[in-house]
matplotlib code that plots the C-alpha trace (Angstrom):
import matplotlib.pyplot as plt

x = [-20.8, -22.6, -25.3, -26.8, -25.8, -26.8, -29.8, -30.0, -31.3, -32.8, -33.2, -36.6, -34.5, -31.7, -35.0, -36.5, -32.9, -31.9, -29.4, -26.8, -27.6, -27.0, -23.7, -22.8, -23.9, -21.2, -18.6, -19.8, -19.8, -16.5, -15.0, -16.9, -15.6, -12.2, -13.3, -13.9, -11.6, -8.6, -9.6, -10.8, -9.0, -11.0, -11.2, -10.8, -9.6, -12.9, -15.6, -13.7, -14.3, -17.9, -19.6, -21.4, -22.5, -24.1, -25.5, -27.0, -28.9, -30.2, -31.1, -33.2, -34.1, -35.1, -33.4, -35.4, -37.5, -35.5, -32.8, -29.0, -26.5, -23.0, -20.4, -17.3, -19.4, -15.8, -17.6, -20.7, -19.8, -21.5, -24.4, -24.7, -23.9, -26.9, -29.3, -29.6, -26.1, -23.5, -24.4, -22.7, -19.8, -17.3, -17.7, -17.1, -15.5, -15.4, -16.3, -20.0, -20.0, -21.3, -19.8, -17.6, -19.8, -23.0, -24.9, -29.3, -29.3, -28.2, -30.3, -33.6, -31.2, -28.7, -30.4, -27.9, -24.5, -21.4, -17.6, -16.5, -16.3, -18.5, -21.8, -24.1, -25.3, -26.3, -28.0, -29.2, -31.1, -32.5, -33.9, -35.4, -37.0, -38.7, -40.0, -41.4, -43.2, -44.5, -45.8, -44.5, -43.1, -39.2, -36.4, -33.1, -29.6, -26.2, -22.8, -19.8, -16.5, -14.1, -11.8, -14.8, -15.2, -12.3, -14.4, -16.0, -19.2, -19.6, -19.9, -22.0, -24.2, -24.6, -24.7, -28.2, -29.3, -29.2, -30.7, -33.6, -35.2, -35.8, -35.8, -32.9, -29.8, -25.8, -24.1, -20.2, -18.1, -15.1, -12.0, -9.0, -9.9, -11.7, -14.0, -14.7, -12.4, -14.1, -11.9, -12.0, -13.0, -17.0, -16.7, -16.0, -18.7, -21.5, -21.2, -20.9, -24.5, -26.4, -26.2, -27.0, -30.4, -31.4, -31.3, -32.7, -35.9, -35.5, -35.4, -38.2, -40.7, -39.3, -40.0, -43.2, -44.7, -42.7, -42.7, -46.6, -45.7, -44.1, -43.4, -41.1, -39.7, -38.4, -37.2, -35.5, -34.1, -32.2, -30.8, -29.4, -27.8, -26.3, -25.1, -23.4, -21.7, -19.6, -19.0, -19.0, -16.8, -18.2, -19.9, -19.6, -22.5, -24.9, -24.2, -25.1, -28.6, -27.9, -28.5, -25.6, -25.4, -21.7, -19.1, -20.1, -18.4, -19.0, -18.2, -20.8, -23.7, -26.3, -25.3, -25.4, -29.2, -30.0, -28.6, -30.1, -33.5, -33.3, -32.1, -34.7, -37.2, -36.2, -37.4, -34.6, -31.5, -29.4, -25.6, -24.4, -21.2, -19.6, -15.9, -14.7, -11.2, -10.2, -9.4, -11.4, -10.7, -8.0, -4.8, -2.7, -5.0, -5.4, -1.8, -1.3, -4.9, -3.7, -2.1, -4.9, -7.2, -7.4, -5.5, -5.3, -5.9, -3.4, -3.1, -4.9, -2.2, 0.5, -1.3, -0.3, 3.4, 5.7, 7.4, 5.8, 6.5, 7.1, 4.3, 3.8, 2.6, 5.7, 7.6, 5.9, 6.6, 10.1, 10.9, 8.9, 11.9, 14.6, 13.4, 13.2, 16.2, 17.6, 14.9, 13.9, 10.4, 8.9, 5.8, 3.9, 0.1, -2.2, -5.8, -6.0, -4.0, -0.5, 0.5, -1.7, -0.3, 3.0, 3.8, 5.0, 8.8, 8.3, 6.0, 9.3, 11.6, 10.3, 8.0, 8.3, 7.4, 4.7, 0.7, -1.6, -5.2, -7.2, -10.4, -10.7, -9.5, -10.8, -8.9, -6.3, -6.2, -7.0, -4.1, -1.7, -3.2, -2.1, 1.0, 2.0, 1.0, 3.6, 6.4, 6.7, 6.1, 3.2, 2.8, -0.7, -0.9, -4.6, -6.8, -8.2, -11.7, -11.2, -9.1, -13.4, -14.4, -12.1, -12.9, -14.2, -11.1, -9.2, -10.5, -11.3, -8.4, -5.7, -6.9, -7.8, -4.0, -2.1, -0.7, 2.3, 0.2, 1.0, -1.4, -0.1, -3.0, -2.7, -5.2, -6.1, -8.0, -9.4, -8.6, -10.4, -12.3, -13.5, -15.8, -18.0, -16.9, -13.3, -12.6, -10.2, -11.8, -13.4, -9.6, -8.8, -12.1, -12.4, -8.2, -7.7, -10.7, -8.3, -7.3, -3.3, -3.1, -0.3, -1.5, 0.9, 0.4, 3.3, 3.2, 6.2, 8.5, 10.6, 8.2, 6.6, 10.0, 10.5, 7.5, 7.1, 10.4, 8.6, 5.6, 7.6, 9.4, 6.1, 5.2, 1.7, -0.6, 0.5, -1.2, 0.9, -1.7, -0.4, -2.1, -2.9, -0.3, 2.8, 3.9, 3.7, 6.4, 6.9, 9.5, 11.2, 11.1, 9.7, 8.5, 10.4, 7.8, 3.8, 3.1, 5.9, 5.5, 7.3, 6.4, 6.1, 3.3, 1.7, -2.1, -3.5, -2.9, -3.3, -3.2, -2.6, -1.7, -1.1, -0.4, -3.1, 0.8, 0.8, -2.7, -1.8, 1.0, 0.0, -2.6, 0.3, 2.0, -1.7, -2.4, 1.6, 0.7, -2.4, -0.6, -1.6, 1.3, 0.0, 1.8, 1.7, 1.5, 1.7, 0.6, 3.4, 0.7, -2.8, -3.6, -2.8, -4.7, -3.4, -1.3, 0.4, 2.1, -0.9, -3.1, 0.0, -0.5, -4.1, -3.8, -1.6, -3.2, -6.7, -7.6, -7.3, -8.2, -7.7, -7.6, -7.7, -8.9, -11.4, -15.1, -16.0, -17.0, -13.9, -12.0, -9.3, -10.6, -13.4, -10.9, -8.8, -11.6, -12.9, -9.0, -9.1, -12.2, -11.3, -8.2, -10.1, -8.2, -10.0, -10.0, -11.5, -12.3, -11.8, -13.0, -12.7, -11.9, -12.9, -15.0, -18.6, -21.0, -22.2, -20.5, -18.2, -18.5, -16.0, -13.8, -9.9, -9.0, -8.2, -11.6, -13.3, -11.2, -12.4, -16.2, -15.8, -13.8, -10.9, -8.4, -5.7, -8.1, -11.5, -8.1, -7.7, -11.0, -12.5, -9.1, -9.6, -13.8, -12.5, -9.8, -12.2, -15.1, -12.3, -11.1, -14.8, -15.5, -12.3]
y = [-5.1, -8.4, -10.2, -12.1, -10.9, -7.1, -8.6, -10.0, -8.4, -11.0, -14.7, -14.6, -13.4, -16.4, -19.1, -17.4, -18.3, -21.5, -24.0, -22.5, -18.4, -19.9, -21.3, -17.7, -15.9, -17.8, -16.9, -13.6, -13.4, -14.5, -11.7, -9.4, -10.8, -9.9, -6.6, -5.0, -6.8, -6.1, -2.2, -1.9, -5.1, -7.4, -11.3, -12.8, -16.9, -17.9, -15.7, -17.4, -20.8, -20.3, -18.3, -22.1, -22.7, -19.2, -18.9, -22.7, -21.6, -18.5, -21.2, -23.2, -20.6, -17.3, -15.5, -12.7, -14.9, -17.8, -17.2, -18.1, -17.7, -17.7, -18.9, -15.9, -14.4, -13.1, -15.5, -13.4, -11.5, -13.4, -13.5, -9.5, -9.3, -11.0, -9.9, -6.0, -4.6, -5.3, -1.1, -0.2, -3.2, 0.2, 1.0, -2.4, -2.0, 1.9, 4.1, 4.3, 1.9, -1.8, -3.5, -7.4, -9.2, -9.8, -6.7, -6.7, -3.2, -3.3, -5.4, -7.5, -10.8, -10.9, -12.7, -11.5, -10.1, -13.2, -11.8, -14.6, -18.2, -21.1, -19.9, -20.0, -23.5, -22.3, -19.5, -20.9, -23.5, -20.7, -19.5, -22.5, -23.1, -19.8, -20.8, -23.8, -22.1, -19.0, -21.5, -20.1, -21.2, -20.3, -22.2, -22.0, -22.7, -22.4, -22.1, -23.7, -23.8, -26.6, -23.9, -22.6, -26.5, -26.3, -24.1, -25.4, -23.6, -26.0, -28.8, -27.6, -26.3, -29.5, -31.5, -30.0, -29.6, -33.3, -34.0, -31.2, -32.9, -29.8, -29.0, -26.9, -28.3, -27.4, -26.8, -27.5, -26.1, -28.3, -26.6, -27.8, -31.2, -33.9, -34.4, -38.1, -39.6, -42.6, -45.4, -47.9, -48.0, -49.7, -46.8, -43.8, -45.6, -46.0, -42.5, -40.7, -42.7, -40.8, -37.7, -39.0, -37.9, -41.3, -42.4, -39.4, -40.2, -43.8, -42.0, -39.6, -42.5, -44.9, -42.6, -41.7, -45.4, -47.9, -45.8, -46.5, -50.2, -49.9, -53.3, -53.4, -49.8, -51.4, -54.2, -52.7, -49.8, -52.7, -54.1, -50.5, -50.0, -53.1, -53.1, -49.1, -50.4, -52.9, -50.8, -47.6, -46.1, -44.0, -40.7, -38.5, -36.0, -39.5, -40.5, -36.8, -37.0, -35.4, -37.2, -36.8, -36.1, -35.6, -35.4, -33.6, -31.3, -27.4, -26.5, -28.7, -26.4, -29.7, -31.4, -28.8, -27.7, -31.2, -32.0, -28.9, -29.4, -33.2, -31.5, -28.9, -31.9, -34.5, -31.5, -33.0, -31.7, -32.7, -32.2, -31.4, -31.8, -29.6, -29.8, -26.7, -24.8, -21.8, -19.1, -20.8, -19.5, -17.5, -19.5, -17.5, -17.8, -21.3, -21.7, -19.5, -19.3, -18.2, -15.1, -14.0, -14.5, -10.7, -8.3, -4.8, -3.5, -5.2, -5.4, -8.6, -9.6, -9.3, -10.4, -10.1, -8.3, -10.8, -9.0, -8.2, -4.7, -4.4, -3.9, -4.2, -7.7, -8.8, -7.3, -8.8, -12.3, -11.3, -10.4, -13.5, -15.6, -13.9, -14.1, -18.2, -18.2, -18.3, -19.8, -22.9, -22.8, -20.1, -21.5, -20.0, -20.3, -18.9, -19.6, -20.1, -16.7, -17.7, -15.2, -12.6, -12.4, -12.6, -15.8, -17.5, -17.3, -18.8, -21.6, -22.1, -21.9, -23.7, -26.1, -28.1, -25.3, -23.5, -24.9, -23.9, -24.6, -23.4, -21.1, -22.2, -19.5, -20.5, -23.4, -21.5, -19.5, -23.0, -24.6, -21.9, -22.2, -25.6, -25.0, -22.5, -24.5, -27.0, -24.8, -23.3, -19.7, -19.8, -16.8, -16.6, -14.3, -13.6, -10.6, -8.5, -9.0, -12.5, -12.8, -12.0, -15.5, -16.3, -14.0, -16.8, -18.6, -15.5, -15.1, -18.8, -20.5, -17.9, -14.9, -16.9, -18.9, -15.6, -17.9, -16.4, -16.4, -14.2, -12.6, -10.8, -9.1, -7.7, -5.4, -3.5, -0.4, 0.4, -2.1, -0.2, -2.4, -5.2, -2.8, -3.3, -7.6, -7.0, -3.2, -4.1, -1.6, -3.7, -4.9, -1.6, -3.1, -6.7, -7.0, -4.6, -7.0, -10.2, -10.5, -9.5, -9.2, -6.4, -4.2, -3.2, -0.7, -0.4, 3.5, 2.3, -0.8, -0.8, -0.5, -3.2, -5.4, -4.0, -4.6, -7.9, -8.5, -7.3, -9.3, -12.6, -12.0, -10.8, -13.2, -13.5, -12.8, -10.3, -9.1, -6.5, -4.7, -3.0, -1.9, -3.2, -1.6, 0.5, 2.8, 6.4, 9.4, 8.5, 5.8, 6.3, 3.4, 5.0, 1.8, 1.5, 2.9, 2.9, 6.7, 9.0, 13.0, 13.0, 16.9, 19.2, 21.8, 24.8, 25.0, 21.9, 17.7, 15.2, 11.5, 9.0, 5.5, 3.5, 4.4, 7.3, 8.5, 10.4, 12.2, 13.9, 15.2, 16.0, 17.9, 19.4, 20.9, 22.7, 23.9, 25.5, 27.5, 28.9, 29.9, 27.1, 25.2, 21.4, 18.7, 14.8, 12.1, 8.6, 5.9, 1.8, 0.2, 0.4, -1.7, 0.4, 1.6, 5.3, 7.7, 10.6, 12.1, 12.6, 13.7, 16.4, 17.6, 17.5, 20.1, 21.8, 22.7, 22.3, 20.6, 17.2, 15.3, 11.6, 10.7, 7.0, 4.2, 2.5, 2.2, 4.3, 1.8, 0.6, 3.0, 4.8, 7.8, 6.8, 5.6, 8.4, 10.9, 8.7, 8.2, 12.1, 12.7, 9.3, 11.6, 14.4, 16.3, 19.2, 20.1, 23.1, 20.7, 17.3, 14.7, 11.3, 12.0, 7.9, 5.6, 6.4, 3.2, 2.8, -0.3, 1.6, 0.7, 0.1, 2.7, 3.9, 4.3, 8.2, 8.4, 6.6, 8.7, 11.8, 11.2, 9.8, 13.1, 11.6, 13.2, 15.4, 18.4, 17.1, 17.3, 20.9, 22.0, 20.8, 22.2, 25.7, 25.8, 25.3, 27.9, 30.9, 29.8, 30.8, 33.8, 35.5, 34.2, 36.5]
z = [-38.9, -37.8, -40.1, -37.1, -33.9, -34.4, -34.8, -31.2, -28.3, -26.2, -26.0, -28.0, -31.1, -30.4, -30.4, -34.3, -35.4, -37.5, -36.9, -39.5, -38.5, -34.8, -35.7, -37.5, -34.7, -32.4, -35.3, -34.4, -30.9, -30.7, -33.1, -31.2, -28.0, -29.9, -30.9, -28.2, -25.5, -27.6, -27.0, -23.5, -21.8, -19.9, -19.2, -22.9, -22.6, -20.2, -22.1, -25.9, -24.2, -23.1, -26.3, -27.6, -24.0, -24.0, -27.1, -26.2, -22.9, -25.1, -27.5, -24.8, -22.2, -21.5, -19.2, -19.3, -17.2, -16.4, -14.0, -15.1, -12.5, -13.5, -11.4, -10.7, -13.7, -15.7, -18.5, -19.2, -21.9, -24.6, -22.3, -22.4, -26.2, -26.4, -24.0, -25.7, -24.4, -27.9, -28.6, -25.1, -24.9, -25.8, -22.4, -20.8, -17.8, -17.8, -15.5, -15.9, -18.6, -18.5, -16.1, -16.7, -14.1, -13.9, -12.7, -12.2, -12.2, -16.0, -17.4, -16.0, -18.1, -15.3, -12.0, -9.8, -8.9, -9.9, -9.1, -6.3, -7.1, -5.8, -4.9, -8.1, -7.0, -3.4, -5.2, -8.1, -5.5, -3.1, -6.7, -7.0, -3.7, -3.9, -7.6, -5.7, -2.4, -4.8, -7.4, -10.3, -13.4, -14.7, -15.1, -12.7, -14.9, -13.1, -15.0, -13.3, -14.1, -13.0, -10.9, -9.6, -8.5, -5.9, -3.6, -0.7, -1.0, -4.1, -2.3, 0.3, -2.4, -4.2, -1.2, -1.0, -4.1, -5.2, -2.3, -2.8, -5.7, -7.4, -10.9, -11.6, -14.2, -13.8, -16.1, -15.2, -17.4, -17.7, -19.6, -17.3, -16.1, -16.1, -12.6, -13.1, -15.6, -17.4, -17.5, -21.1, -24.1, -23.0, -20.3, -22.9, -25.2, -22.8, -21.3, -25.5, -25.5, -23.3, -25.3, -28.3, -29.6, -30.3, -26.4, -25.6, -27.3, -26.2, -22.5, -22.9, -24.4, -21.7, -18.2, -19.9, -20.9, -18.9, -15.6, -15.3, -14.5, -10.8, -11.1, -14.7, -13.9, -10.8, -12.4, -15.7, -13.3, -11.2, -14.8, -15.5, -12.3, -12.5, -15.9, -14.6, -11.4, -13.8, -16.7, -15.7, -12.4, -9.6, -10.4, -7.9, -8.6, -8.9, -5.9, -4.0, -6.1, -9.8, -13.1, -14.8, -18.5, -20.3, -20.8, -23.8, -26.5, -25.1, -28.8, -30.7, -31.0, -31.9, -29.1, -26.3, -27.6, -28.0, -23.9, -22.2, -23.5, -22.4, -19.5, -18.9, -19.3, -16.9, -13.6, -11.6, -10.7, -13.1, -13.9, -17.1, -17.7, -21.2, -22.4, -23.6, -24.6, -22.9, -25.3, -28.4, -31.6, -30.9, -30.6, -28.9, -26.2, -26.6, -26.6, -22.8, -22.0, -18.6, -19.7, -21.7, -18.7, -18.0, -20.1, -21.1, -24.6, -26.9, -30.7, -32.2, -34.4, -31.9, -28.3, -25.6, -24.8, -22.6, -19.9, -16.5, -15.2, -11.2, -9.0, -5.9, -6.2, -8.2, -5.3, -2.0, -4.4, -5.4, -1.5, 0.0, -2.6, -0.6, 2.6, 1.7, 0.6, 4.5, 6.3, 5.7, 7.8, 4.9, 2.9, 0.5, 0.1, -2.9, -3.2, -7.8, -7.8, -8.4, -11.1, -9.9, -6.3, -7.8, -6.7, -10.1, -9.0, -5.5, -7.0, -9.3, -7.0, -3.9, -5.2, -2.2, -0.1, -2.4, -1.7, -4.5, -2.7, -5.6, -5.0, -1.2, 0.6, 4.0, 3.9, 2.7, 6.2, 8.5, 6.5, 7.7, 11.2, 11.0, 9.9, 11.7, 14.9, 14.5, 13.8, 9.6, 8.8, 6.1, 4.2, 2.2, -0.9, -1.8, -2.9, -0.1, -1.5, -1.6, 2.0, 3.3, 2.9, 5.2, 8.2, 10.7, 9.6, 10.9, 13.9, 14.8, 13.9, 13.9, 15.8, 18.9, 19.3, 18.2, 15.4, 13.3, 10.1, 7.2, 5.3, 2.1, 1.4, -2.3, -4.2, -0.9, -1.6, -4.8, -7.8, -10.9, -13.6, -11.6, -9.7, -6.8, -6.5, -6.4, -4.8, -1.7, 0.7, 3.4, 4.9, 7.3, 9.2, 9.6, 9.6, 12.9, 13.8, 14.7, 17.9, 18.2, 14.5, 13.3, 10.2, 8.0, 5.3, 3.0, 0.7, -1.6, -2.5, -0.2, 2.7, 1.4, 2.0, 5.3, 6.3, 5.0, 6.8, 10.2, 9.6, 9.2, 11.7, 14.1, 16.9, 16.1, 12.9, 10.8, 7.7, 5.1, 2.9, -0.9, -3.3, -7.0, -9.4, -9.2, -6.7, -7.0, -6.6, -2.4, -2.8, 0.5, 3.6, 6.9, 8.2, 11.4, 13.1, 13.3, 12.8, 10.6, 10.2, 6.5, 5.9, 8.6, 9.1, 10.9, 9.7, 8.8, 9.4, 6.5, 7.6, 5.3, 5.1, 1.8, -1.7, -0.6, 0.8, -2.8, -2.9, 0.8, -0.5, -3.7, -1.5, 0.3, -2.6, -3.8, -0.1, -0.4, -3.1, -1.6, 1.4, 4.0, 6.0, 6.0, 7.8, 6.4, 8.5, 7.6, 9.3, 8.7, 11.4, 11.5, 14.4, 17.1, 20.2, 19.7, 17.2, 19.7, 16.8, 14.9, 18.0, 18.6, 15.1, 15.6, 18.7, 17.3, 13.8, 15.1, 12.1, 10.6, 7.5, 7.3, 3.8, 2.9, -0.2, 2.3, 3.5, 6.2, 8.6, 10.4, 8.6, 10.0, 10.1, 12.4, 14.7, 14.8, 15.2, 18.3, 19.7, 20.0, 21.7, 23.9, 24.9, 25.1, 22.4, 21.0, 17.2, 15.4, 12.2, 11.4, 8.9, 7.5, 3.4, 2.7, -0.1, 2.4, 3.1, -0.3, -2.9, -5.4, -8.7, -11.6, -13.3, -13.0, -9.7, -10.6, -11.7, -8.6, -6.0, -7.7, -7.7, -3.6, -3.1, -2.0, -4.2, -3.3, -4.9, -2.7, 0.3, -0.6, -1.2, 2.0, 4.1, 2.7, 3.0, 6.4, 6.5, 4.6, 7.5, 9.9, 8.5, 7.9, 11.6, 12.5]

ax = plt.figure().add_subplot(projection="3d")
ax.plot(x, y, z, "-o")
ax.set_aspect("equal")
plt.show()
C-alpha cells in the first residue's frame, strides 16, 4: 500500500533512506495519518502539521536510544508509524489497541508517558542530567508546541535548562504564533541566515579554529553581539541561556535535517524554533484546523459534519449563558478548552466577561480566587484530569478563604480513548479534599442546570462534576437534595452518583427479574459528613453496593463503608463496585466499565453471589 513507509520500522531504516524516498515517505505518512484517523477518530490537524518534524528527528536521531519527549504527545502519530507500530495503527485508540499518546510500555521508541501540556522540557532536562552523572552517551530532543508554551511549567522548565549548560535541543513547534516576532526587512534577513547551510559551515569551522584564540574569539564575539542588539530585537530564549536557531520552515525537509544536526552538534541547549500548518495537506483541516483537532471517524471526502449534538458540556455552557444573562458579576474561565468545555457561546456572547488563560490551569484557579475576592462570580470550565494541576491552587488560594469559586468540572469519570492521561477518575478524592467545597454530581441535564444554579449561588467553593458525552435514560432532576431514594427496595441497596445513575438501575431491572427487591439511591452532593437515607437502606437490606466511575481511594464507596461502621451500623455484605488503584487504560467507556466490573451485570452478579451464600447458609 506504501512504497517507503511499509518499509520503516525504526529510525535506522529512516537514516538508509535518500533525500527524495524521505520526501515520499512524508507523502506517505500523511495519507496514512488520513487513513486510519478517518476510521477510528483521533487527533488529526496537530499530528498533519508535525509529520516533516518527525520524520526529520528519525532522520537525525535514534530514538530507540535517544530520548524524544513530546510535549501533550496528541502529535506522535507519525512517530509510532515509524518506530515498528503502522501494522497495529487499526487499533489506535481501542480498547487494547495502541494507544494516541505516548506509552513505554508499547514500544522501547517512546521515552515516556506525554498526555498534559508543558512538562517535556522539565523532563527532557532530568533526562539529561542523568545522561550526564551516569556518563553515557544518547541524545535528549523535546517537541513543543506554542499552546503547549502558555503553561507555566514551561517556563520553569526552561528557566533551568538554559541555565544547565547541558546538551539537549528544543524543538518548539510553532503553528499559531510567532514567540518573538522579528521586526524589518535586515531583521527577517539576518535571522533566514542562520539556517542556511552555508553559515552553518562558516559556524562549525569558526568555533572549532577561531575559538582556540581567547583573545580574537572574545573580540569577534563582542562584534556579533553588537552588530544583534542593533539589528535584531530581544530573544527571549537567548537571554535564559539557549542558542536560538529559526524561525525555520517545519515543512522544508532539507532544512529541518540540515538545522537539527547543526543542532545536535553545538552540545548546548539550544532552541529550535520550526513553523508549521496545522492540519497540512489536508485543507479542510487547514481551513478549521480546530475542529479537526479530535474527531471521530468521518468520510474523507466530506470531513467533518457541522452540527454539535447536546452533551453535557454544551449544556453546563448553554446554562452558564443564562444564568449571565441576569447577573452581571458571572465570568467565565477556560484553560485552551473553549470548545471542548462548551464554552464557544459564552466566549461569543460575553466577551468582556469570558478569560481564555490558555494551558495554565493553576493560574486559571488563583485568577478566580482573585476575582472572586473582590466581588464577581468566576466560573472555570476545565477537564477533571486537567483541574489536578491545580490542586495547591485549590486548596491554597480558594479552599483556605472559602472563596465562591466555580469549578465546572467536565469529563469526570471515565472519558474513553484518551486512556490512562485523560480518564476523570481522580476528582471524587482530591475535590471533597477542599476545605468547605460543595460537590455536586449532576445524573442528567437538568440536574446539571440545577445544580449549576446551586453552585453559583453557594457561599463558598463549589465544584459541579458531569460526565463526557450525553446522558443516559434517567433524565429526571432530584437535585434538591444531597441523597434521593428514586426506586424503592426490600433486599438489596445500590448507591450511585453520576451518569453511573443508569448502570444501578439497569442493575435494578436484572435483579427484578431474578426475584431480588433492590432499592437505588442516588447521591446530588458528595461532600457530606453522612448519608442517613442510605445508612437506613443499609440496615434495613443488610447489604449495599456502591457503584461508581472513580478510583478507589477517596472514592465514595470507602467513605460510605467507613460512615457506617463510624455509626456503628451493621451490614451482612457491602462493597465498593469502583475503577480499583491501578491507571485504567483506553477503550469505550462500555468496554472499560465491564473489564473493572462495574457494570450493571458485575452489580448483579456480585448481589446474587451474595444472596445464594445466604440461602445455602439458611
Amino acid at each position: 500500500m506504501y512504497k517507503i513507509l511499509n518499509k520503516i520500522h525504526s529510525s535506522a531504516d529512516v537514516h538508509a533512506l535518500t533525500t527524495d524516498e524521505l520526501e515520499i515517505l512524508c507523502v506517505e505518512l500523511r495519507k496514512a495519518i488520513m487513513d486510519n484517523v478517518s476510521k477510528t477518530g483521533g487527533h488529526l490537524a496537530s499530528n498533519l502539521g508535525a509529520v516533516e518534524i518527525t520524520a526529520a528527528i528519525h532522520r537525525v536521531y535514534d530514538t530507540s536510544r535517544d530520548r524524544l519527549v513530546f510535549d501533550v504527545g496528541h502529535q506522535c502519530y507519525a512517530h509510532k508509524m515509524i518506530s515498528g507500530r503502522l501494522d497495529r495503527f487499526d487499533s489506535l485508540r481501542k480498547f487494547e489497541g495502541i494507544s494516541g499518546f505516548p506509552k513505554p510500555r508499547e514500544s522501547i521508541d517512546d521515552a515516556c508517558i506525554s498526555g498534559h501540556a508543558s512538562n517535556s522540557i522539565s523532563n527532557a532536562l532530568g533526562m539529561a542530567r542523568a545522561r550526564t552523572l551516569k556518563g553515557e552517551d544518547y541524545d535528549v530532543v523535546a517537541l513543543i508546541g506554542d499552546g503547549a508554551l502558555s503553561g507555566g511549567l514551561a517556563y520553569e522548565g526552561l528557566s533551568d535548562c538554559g541555565d544547565s549548560g547541558e546538551p539537549i535541543v528544543i524543538i518548539l513547534n510553532d503553528n499559531e504564533m510567532s514567540i518573538d516576532r522579528n521586526v524589518g526587512g535586515l531583521a527577517r534577513m539576518l535571522a533566514s541566515q542562520r539556517v542556511k547551510n552555508s553559515y552553518i559551515l562558516f559556524k562549525k569551522f569558526y568555533r572549532r579554529y577561531v575559538s582556540r584564540c581567547r583573545i580574537l574569539y572574545r573580540g569577534l564575539h563582542k562584534i556579533k553581539e553588537w552588530v544583534k542588539d542593533i539589528f535584531l530585537p530581544d530573544n527571549m530564549f537567548e537571554k535564559m541561556g539557549f542558542y536560538y536557531l529559526g524561525p525555520i520552515d517545519g515543512h522544508d525537509m532539507k532544512t529541518l535535517v540540515r538545522t537539527l544536526r547543526y543542532a545536535r552538534e553545538l552540545r548546548v541547549p539550544t532552541i529550535v524554533h520550526v513553523v508549521t500548518v496545522k492540519g497540512k495537506g489536508y485543507e479542510p483541516a487547514e481551513i478549521a484546523p480546530e475542529k479537526y483537532h479530535g474527531v471521530g471517524p468521518f468520510d474523507i471526502g466530506r470531513g467533518v459534519e457541522d452540527g454539535e449534538k447536546e452533551s453535557f458540556s454544551t449544556v453546563f455552557g448553554s446554562e452558564l449563558c443564562s444564568l449571565a444573562e441576569n447577573d452581571p458579576h458571572i465570568v467565565g474561565i477556560t484553560a485552551a478548552m473553549v470548545g471542548g468545555t462548551g464554552m464557544n457561546g459564552f466566549a461569543s456572547k460575553y466577551p468582556k466577561r469570558f478569560y481564555d488563560v490558555g494551558i495554565a490551569e493553576g493560574h486559571a484557579v488563583s485568577m478566580a480566587a482573585g476575582m472572586a475576592k473582590q466581588g464577581m462570580k468566576p466560573v472555570f470550565a476545565v477537564y477533571s484530569s486537567f483541574l489536578q494541576r491545580s490542586y495547591d491552587m485549590l486548596l491554597h488560594d480558594v479552599g483556605i478563604d472559602r472563596l465562591p469559586v466555580v469549578l465546572g468540572v467536565d469529563r469526570s469519570g471515565l472519558v474513553g480513548a484518551d486512556g490512562e492521561t485523560h480518564q476523570g477518575v481522580y476528582g471524587t478524592g482530591y475535590l471533597c479534599q477542599i476545605p468547605g467545597m460543595a460537590v455536586y454530581a449532576p445524573a442528567s441535564y437538568s440536574e446539571l442546570r440545577s445544580m449549576l444554579d446551586e453552585a453559583i449561588a453557594f457561599d463558598g467553593p463549589a465544584a459541579v462534576c458531569y460526565p463526557r458525552g450525553e446522558e443516559g435514560e434517567y433524565k429526571e432532576d432530584n437535585s434538591g437534595s444531597d441523597e434521593c431514594i428514586i426506586k424503592e427496595g426490600s433486599d438489596i441497596t445500590l448507591v450511585c452518583y453520576g451518569i453511573m445513575v443508569n448502570e444501578a438501575l439497569a442493575a435494578a431491572r436484572l435483579f427484578s427479574e431474578k426475584g431480588v427487591s433492590a432499592a437505588v439511591i442516588k447521591l446530588s452532593r458528595l461532600d457530606k459528613a453522612d448519608y442517613p437515607l442510605v445508612y437506613a437502606s443499609a440496615a434495613k437490606t443488610g447489604k449495599i453496593i456502591i457503584a461508581e466511575e472513580s478510583a478507589r481511594r477517596g472514592s465514595m464507596g470507602t467513605r460510605l463503608l467507613a460512615g457506617l461502621l463510624r455509626n456503628r451500623i451493621s451490614v451482612d455484605y457491602g462493597c465498593g463496585v469502583d475503577l480499583g488503584n491501578g491507571i485504567v487504560e483506553h477503550g469505550t467507556v462500555k468496554e472499560l466499565r465491564r473489564k473493572y466490573g462495574i457494570d450493571a451485570e458485575a452489580i448483579v452478579s456480585i448481589g446474587m453471589e451474595w444472596i445464594e451464600n445466604e440461602k445455602s447458609k439458611a
